[in-house]
GUTOR-410891 format. One record per residue: residue number from 0; residue in three letters; x, y, z of N, C-alpha, C, O in turn. Coordinates in steps of 0.1 Angstrom, whole numbers. Layout:
N
nr|rest|nc1|nc2|nc3|cac1|cac2|cac3|cc1|cc2|cc3|oc1|oc2|oc3
NUM|ALA|X|Y|Z|X|Y|Z|X|Y|Z|X|Y|Z
...
REM end
This chain:
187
nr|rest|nc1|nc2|nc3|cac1|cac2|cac3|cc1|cc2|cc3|oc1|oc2|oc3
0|UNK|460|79|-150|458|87|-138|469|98|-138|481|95|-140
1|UNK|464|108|-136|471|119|-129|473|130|-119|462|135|-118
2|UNK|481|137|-111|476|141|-101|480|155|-104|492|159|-105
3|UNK|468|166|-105|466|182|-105|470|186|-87|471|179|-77
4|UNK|473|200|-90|480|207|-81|468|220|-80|461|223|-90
5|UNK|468|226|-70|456|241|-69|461|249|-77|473|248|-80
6|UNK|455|257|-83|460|266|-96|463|260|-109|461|267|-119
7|UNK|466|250|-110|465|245|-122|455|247|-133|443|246|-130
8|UNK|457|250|-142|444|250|-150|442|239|-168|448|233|-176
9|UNK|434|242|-167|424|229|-173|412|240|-187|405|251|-188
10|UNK|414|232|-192|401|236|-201|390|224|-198|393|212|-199
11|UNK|380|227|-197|370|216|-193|360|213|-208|354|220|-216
12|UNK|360|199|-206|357|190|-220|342|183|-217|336|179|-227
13|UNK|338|183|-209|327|174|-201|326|173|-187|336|173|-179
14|UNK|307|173|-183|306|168|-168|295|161|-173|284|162|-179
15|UNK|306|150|-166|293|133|-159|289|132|-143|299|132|-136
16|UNK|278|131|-139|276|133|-123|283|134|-120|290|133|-130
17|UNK|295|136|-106|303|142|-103|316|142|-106|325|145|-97
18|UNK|317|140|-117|331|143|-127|331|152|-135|320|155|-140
19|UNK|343|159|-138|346|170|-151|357|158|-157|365|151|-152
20|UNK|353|160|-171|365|158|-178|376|171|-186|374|177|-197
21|UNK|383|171|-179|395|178|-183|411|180|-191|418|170|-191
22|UNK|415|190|-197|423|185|-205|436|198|-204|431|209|-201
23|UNK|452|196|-205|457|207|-203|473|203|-208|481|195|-203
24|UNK|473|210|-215|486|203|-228|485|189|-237|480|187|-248
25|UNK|492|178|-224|488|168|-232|486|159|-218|491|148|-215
26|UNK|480|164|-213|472|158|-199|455|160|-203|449|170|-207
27|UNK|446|145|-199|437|145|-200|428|136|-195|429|125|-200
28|UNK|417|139|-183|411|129|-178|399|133|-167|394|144|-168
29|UNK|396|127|-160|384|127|-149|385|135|-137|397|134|-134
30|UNK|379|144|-129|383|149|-119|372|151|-114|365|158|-121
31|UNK|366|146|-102|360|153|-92|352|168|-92|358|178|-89
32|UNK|339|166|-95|338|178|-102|340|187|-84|341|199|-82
33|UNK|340|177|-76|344|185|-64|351|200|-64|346|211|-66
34|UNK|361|196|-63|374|203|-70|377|216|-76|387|224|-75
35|UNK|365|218|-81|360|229|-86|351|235|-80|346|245|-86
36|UNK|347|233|-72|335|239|-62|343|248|-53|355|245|-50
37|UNK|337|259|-49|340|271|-37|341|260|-24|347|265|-15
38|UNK|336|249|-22|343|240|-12|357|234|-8|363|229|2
39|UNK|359|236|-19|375|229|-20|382|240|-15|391|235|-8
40|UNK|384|251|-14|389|260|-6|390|256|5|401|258|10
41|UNK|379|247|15|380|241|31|390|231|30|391|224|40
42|UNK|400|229|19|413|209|16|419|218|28|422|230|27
43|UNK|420|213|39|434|217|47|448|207|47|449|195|51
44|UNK|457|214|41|468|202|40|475|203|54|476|214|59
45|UNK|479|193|60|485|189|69|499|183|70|503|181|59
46|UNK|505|181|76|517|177|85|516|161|83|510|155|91
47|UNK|522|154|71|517|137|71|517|128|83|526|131|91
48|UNK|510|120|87|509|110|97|501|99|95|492|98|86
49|UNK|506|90|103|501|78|99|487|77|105|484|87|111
50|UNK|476|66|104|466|63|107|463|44|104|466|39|93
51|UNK|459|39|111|451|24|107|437|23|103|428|29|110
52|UNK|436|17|94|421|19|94|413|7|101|415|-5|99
53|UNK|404|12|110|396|7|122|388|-10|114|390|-22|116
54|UNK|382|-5|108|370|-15|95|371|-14|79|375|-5|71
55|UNK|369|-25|78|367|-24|61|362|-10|56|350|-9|58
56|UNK|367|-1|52|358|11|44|364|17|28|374|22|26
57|UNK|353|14|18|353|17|7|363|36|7|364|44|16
58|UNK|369|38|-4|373|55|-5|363|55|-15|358|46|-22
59|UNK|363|68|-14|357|81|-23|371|88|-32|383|88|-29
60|UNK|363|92|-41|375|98|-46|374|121|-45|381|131|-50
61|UNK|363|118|-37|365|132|-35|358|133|-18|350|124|-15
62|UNK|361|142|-9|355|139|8|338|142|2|334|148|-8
63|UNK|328|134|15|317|136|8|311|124|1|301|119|5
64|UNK|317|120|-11|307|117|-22|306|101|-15|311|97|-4
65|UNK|300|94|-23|295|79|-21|302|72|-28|298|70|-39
66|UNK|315|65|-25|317|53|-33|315|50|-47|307|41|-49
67|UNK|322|54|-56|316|44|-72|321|36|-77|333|37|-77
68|UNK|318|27|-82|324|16|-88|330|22|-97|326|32|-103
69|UNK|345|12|-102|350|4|-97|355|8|-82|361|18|-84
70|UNK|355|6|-70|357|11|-59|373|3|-53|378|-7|-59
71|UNK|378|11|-41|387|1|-38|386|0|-20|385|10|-14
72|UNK|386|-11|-15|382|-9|-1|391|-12|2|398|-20|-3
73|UNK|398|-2|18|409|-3|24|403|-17|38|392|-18|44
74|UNK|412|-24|38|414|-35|46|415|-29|62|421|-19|66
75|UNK|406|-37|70|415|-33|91|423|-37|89|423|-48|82
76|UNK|436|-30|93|446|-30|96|452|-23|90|462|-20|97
77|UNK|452|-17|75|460|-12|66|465|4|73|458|12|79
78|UNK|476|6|71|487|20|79|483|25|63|486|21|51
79|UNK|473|37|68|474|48|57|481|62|61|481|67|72
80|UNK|486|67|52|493|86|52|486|95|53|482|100|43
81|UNK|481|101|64|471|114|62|481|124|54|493|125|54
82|UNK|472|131|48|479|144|41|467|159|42|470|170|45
83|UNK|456|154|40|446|166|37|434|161|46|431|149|49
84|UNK|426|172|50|414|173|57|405|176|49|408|182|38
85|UNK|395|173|52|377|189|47|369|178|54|365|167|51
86|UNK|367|188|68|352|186|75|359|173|79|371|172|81
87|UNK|343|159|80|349|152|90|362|139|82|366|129|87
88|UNK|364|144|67|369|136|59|382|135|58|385|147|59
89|UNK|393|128|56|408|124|56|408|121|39|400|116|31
90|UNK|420|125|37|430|122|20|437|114|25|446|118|32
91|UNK|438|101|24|446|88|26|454|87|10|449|89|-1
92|UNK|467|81|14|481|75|8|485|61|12|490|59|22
93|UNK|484|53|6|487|42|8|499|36|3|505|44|-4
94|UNK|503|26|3|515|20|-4|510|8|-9|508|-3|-3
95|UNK|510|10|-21|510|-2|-35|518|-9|-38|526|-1|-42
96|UNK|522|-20|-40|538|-24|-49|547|-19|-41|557|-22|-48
97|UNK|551|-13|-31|557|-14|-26|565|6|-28|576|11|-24
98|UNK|554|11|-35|555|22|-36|542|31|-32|532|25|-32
99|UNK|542|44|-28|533|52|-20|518|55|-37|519|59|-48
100|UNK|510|52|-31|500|55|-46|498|70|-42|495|75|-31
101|UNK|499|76|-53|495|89|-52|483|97|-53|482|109|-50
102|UNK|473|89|-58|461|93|-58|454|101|-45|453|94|-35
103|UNK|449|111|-43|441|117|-30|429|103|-31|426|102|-43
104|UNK|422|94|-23|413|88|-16|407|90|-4|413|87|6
105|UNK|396|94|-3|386|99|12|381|91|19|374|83|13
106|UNK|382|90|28|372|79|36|368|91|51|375|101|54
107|UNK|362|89|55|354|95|72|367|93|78|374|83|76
108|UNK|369|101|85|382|99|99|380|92|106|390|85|110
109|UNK|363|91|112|356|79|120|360|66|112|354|56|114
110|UNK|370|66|104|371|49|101|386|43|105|390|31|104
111|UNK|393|54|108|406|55|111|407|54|128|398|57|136
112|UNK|419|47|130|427|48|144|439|56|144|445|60|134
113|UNK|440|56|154|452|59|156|465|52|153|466|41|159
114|UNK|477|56|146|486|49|146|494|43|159|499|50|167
115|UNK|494|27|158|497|22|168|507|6|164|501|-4|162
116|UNK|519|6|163|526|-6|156|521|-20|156|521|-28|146
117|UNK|514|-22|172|510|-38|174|500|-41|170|496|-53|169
118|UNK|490|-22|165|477|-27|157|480|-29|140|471|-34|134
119|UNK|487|-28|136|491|-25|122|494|-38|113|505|-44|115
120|UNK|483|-43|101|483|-55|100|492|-57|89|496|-68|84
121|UNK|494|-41|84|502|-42|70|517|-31|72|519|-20|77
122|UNK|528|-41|66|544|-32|65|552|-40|55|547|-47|45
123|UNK|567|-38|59|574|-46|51|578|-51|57|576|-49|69
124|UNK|588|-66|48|599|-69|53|610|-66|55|617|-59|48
125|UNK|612|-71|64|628|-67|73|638|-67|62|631|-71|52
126|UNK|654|-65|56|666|-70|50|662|-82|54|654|-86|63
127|UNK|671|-89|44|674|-105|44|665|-111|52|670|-117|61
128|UNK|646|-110|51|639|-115|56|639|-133|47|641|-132|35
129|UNK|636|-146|51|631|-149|47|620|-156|40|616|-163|50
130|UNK|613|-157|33|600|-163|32|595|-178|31|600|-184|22
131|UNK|587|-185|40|587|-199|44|568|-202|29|559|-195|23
132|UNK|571|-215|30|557|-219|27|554|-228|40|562|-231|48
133|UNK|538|-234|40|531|-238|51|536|-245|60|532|-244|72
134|UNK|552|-258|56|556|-266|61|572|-262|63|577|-268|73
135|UNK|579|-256|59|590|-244|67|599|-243|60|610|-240|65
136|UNK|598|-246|44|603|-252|37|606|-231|29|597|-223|30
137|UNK|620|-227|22|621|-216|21|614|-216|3|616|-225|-5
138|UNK|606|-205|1|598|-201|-11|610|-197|-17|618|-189|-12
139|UNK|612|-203|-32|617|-196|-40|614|-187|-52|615|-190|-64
140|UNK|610|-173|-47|601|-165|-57|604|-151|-50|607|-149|-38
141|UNK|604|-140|-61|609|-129|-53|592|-125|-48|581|-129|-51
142|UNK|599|-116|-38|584|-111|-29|587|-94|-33|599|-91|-37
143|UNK|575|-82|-34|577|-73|-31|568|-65|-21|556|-66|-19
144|UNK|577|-58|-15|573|-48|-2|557|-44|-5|555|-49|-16
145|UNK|549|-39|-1|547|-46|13|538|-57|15|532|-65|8
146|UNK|538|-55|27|528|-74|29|520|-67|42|523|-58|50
147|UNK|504|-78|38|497|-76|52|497|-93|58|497|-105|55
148|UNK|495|-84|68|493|-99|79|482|-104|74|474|-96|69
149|UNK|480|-120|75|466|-126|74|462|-130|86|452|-125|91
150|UNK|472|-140|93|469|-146|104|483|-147|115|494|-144|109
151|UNK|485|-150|128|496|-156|130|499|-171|137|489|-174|144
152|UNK|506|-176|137|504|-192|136|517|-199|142|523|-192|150
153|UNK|523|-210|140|530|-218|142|534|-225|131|526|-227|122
154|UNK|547|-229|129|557|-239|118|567|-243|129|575|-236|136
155|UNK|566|-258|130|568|-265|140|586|-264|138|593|-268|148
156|UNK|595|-257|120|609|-260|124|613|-243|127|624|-240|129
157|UNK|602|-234|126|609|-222|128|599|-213|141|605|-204|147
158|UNK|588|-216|145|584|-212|155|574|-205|152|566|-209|143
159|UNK|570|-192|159|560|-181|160|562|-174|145|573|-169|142
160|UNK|551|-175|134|553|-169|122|540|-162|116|529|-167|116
161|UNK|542|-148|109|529|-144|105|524|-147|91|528|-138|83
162|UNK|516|-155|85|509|-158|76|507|-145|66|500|-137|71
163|UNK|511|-142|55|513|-129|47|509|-131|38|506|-142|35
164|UNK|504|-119|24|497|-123|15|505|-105|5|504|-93|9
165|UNK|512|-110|-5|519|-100|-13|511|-90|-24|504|-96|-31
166|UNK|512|-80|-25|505|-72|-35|500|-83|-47|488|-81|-50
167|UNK|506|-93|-54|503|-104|-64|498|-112|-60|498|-122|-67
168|UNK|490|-112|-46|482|-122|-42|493|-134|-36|487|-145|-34
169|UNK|504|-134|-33|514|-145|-30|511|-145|-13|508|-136|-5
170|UNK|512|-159|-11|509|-164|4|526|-170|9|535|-176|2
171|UNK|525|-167|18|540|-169|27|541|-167|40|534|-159|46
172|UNK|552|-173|45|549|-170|58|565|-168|63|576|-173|59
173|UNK|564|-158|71|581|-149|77|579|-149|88|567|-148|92
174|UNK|591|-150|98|589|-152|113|586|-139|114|590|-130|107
175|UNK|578|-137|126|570|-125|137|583|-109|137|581|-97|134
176|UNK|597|-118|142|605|-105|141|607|-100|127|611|-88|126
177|UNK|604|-107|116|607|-103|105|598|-90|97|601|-85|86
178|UNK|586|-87|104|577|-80|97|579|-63|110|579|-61|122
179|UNK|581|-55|94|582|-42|104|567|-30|98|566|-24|87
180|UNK|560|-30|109|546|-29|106|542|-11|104|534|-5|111
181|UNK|549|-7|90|548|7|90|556|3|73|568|1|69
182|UNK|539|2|62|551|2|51|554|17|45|559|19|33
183|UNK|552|27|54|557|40|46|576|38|52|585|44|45
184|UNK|579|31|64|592|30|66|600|21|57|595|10|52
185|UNK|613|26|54|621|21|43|628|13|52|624|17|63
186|UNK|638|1|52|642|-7|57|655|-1|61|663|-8|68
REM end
Protein backbone atom coordinates (compact mmCIF):
# COMPACT_ATOMS: atom_id res chain seq x y z
CA UNK A 1 0.00 0.00 0.00
CA UNK A 2 0.69 3.42 -0.72
CA UNK A 3 -0.54 6.78 -0.32
CA UNK A 4 -0.54 9.39 -3.57
CA UNK A 5 -0.86 13.09 -2.99
CA UNK A 6 -2.99 15.58 -5.85
CA UNK A 7 -0.50 16.27 -8.54
CA UNK A 8 1.27 13.47 -8.37
CA UNK A 9 1.75 11.70 -11.45
CA UNK A 10 1.60 8.20 -12.52
CA UNK A 11 1.93 6.49 -15.77
CA UNK A 12 -1.22 4.24 -15.97
CA UNK A 13 -0.61 0.29 -16.59
CA UNK A 14 -4.26 -0.92 -16.39
CA UNK A 15 -8.12 -0.45 -15.53
CA UNK A 16 -10.09 -3.25 -13.67
CA UNK A 17 -13.72 -1.99 -12.78
CA UNK A 18 -12.97 0.77 -10.66
CA UNK A 19 -9.35 0.54 -10.30
CA UNK A 20 -6.29 1.99 -12.40
CA UNK A 21 -3.20 0.30 -11.95
CA UNK A 22 -0.45 2.69 -11.63
CA UNK A 23 3.17 3.04 -11.54
CA UNK A 24 5.74 6.00 -10.86
CA UNK A 25 9.50 5.41 -10.17
CA UNK A 26 9.47 2.57 -8.12
CA UNK A 27 5.98 2.94 -6.77
CA UNK A 28 3.30 0.65 -8.03
CA UNK A 29 -0.30 -0.40 -7.43
CA UNK A 30 -4.19 -0.01 -7.41
CA UNK A 31 -5.97 3.24 -7.24
CA UNK A 32 -9.47 4.19 -7.33
CA UNK A 33 -10.07 4.84 -10.72
CA UNK A 34 -12.14 7.57 -8.75
CA UNK A 35 -9.29 9.67 -8.41
CA UNK A 36 -8.91 10.43 -11.71
CA UNK A 37 -12.24 11.57 -12.55
CA UNK A 38 -13.18 15.50 -12.85
CA UNK A 39 -15.03 14.54 -9.39
CA UNK A 40 -12.32 14.34 -7.28
CA UNK A 41 -11.80 17.97 -7.60
CA UNK A 42 -15.19 18.09 -5.04
CA UNK A 43 -12.22 15.98 -2.00
CA UNK A 44 -12.62 18.95 0.43
CA UNK A 45 -9.90 18.49 2.99
CA UNK A 46 -10.78 19.60 6.29
CA UNK A 47 -9.67 20.61 9.83
CA UNK A 48 -9.18 16.78 11.53
CA UNK A 49 -11.92 15.70 14.04
CA UNK A 50 -13.03 13.01 15.63
CA UNK A 51 -16.27 11.09 14.90
CA UNK A 52 -17.79 7.52 16.40
CA UNK A 53 -19.22 5.33 14.23
CA UNK A 54 -23.04 5.01 14.89
CA UNK A 55 -23.41 0.98 13.36
CA UNK A 56 -21.46 -1.58 11.94
CA UNK A 57 -20.49 -0.03 8.41
CA UNK A 58 -18.28 -1.57 5.76
CA UNK A 59 -15.55 1.42 3.93
CA UNK A 60 -15.21 2.04 0.49
CA UNK A 61 -12.14 2.75 -0.73
CA UNK A 62 -13.23 5.66 -2.83
CA UNK A 63 -16.76 8.02 -1.55
CA UNK A 64 -19.58 6.51 -3.61
CA UNK A 65 -18.47 3.12 -4.55
CA UNK A 66 -19.85 -0.23 -3.00
CA UNK A 67 -17.76 -2.13 -0.73
CA UNK A 68 -15.32 -4.80 -2.26
CA UNK A 69 -13.98 -7.60 -0.93
CA UNK A 70 -11.67 -8.14 0.84
CA UNK A 71 -13.62 -5.35 2.87
CA UNK A 72 -12.97 -4.01 6.38
CA UNK A 73 -15.94 -3.03 8.62
CA UNK A 74 -15.56 -0.42 11.17
CA UNK A 75 -17.09 -1.59 14.52
CA UNK A 76 -20.04 0.95 16.91
CA UNK A 77 -18.11 2.55 18.77
CA UNK A 78 -14.80 2.86 16.95
CA UNK A 79 -13.36 6.94 17.29
CA UNK A 80 -12.48 7.62 13.66
CA UNK A 81 -10.26 10.94 12.19
CA UNK A 82 -12.19 12.91 9.63
CA UNK A 83 -9.87 14.50 7.26
CA UNK A 84 -11.77 14.80 3.74
CA UNK A 85 -15.30 15.33 2.47
CA UNK A 86 -17.09 14.77 -1.24
CA UNK A 87 -20.93 15.06 -1.03
CA UNK A 88 -22.55 13.12 1.63
CA UNK A 89 -19.21 10.95 2.22
CA UNK A 90 -16.29 11.18 5.11
CA UNK A 91 -12.28 9.94 4.54
CA UNK A 92 -11.90 8.18 7.89
CA UNK A 93 -8.32 7.40 9.79
CA UNK A 94 -8.28 5.05 12.19
CA UNK A 95 -5.74 3.64 14.56
CA UNK A 96 -4.31 0.18 13.92
CA UNK A 97 -1.50 -1.29 16.16
CA UNK A 98 -1.58 1.33 17.94
CA UNK A 99 -0.60 3.54 15.02
CA UNK A 100 -2.88 5.97 12.78
CA UNK A 101 -3.53 3.76 9.32
CA UNK A 102 -3.09 5.92 6.65
CA UNK A 103 -5.06 4.75 4.03
CA UNK A 104 -8.16 7.36 2.85
CA UNK A 105 -11.52 4.83 3.76
CA UNK A 106 -15.21 6.19 3.00
CA UNK A 107 -18.10 5.42 4.60
CA UNK A 108 -21.62 7.92 4.47
CA UNK A 109 -21.39 10.50 7.27
CA UNK A 110 -24.94 9.18 8.06
CA UNK A 111 -22.91 6.38 9.78
CA UNK A 112 -21.02 8.56 12.01
CA UNK A 113 -21.80 10.39 15.46
CA UNK A 114 -20.61 12.85 16.92
CA UNK A 115 -17.57 12.66 19.03
CA UNK A 116 -18.64 12.05 22.45
CA UNK A 117 -16.00 10.25 25.18
CA UNK A 118 -18.81 8.15 27.20
CA UNK A 119 -19.93 6.95 23.72
CA UNK A 120 -16.53 5.81 22.51
CA UNK A 121 -16.00 2.01 22.71
CA UNK A 122 -12.41 2.12 21.44
CA UNK A 123 -8.85 4.14 23.03
CA UNK A 124 -5.92 3.35 24.95
CA UNK A 125 -4.52 2.53 27.96
CA UNK A 126 -3.77 4.74 30.59
CA UNK A 127 0.56 4.67 31.82
CA UNK A 128 1.16 1.89 34.10
CA UNK A 129 -2.32 0.48 33.27
CA UNK A 130 -2.69 -2.94 34.41
CA UNK A 131 -4.15 -5.86 32.57
CA UNK A 132 -6.32 -8.51 34.62
CA UNK A 133 -7.59 -12.00 33.24
CA UNK A 134 -11.42 -13.16 34.11
CA UNK A 135 -10.60 -13.98 37.85
CA UNK A 136 -8.25 -10.78 38.80
CA UNK A 137 -5.41 -12.49 38.51
CA UNK A 138 -2.53 -9.87 36.57
CA UNK A 139 -1.86 -11.08 32.53
CA UNK A 140 1.58 -11.59 31.85
CA UNK A 141 1.86 -10.58 28.05
CA UNK A 142 2.69 -7.27 26.55
CA UNK A 143 -0.63 -5.49 25.29
CA UNK A 144 -0.48 -2.86 22.42
CA UNK A 145 -2.48 0.50 22.19
CA UNK A 146 -5.30 0.44 21.33
CA UNK A 147 -8.14 -1.57 22.78
CA UNK A 148 -11.97 -1.59 22.27
CA UNK A 149 -14.33 -2.16 24.93
CA UNK A 150 -16.36 -5.45 24.67
CA UNK A 151 -18.32 -5.34 27.67
CA UNK A 152 -18.20 -3.91 31.24
CA UNK A 153 -18.51 -6.11 34.23
CA UNK A 154 -17.36 -6.91 37.69
CA UNK A 155 -14.07 -8.84 39.23
CA UNK A 156 -15.02 -9.39 42.62
CA UNK A 157 -10.89 -8.38 43.95
CA UNK A 158 -10.68 -5.21 41.83
CA UNK A 159 -14.22 -3.95 41.16
CA UNK A 160 -15.89 -2.05 38.08
CA UNK A 161 -13.70 -3.32 34.92
CA UNK A 162 -14.01 -3.09 31.14
CA UNK A 163 -13.66 -6.37 29.25
CA UNK A 164 -11.06 -5.45 26.22
CA UNK A 165 -10.06 -7.23 23.19
CA UNK A 166 -6.32 -6.06 21.59
CA UNK A 167 -5.51 -5.52 17.91
CA UNK A 168 -4.03 -9.56 18.20
CA UNK A 169 -7.25 -10.56 19.24
CA UNK A 170 -6.06 -10.67 23.18
CA UNK A 171 -8.92 -10.52 25.80
CA UNK A 172 -8.33 -8.66 29.16
CA UNK A 173 -9.68 -6.89 31.43
CA UNK A 174 -8.43 -3.09 33.02
CA UNK A 175 -10.27 -1.21 35.63
CA UNK A 176 -12.92 1.48 34.04
CA UNK A 177 -10.42 4.50 35.17
CA UNK A 178 -7.85 2.79 33.22
CA UNK A 179 -9.23 3.16 29.59
CA UNK A 180 -8.86 6.75 28.00
CA UNK A 181 -11.46 6.62 25.16
CA UNK A 182 -9.76 8.62 22.24
CA UNK A 183 -7.00 6.28 20.64
CA UNK A 184 -5.79 9.23 18.45
CA UNK A 185 -4.69 10.71 22.19
CA UNK A 186 -1.15 9.84 23.21
CA UNK A 187 -0.90 9.10 26.90
Amino acid sequence: MFEVNKGDAFRILAAQDDYVQVESQDLRGWIPAFYFSKKAANIHTEAPYEMIVAKEVPVSSAPGQQAKEPHLDLWAGKVVLIKKSYEDWVAVRIVQYGAEYGADMWVPKSSLHVYDPVNAKEGRLALHSTIYDEHGHIKDEEWVNSVFIQAETQIDKIGSVYQIIGPGGQIGYIRVIDFIPNPFIDN
